[in-house]
N, C-alpha and C positions, 0 to 999 in steps of 0.2 A: 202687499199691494202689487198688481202687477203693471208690468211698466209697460211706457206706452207703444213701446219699438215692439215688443211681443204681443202686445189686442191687438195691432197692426198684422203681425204676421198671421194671427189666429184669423184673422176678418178677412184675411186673401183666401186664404183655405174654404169659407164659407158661401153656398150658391146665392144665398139672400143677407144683406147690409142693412143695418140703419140707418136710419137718415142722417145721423151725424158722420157714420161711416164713410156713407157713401157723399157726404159735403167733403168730408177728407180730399176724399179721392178723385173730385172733382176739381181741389181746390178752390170750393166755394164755401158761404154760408150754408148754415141749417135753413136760415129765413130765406133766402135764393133760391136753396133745392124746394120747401115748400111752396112758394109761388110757380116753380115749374110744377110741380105735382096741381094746383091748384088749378092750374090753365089746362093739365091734362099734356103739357108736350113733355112727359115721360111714356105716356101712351101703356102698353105691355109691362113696362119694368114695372108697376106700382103693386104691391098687394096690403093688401088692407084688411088685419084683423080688430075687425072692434075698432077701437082706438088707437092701435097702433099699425103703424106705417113701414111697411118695407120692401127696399129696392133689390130685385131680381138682376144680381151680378152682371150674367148672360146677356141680357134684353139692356142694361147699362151701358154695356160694352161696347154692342151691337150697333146701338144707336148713335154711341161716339163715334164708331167707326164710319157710319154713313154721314152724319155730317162734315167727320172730314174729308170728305170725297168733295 
């Protein structure tokens, strides 16, 4: 099994996040980042295969940044 300090380091390495990732690294819930996904104020971060849901690092980052402005 791999541990969780290392799918941590694996997941910074990667341009797109899971939603559970990317709740990590928001320090929120799964059910919080989905309701922003839901309202659309992820805006660019979101991509959507089918059924699953994934957050574009970059466009994340991006967008933290400008809100803390």
């Amino acid at each position: 099994m791999i541990e969780p300090e290392t799918t941590s380091k694996i997941a910074r390495l990667r341009p797109y996040l899971s939603v559970h990732e990317a709740a990590e690294l928001l320090r929120t819930t799964r059910r919080a980042l989905y309701s922003l996904i839901e309202r659309g104020q992820l805006g660019k971060a979101v991509l959507r295969l089918g059924r699953r849901i994934l957050i574009k690092r970059k466009e994340l980052t991006a967008l933290l940044e400008k809100n803390r402005e």
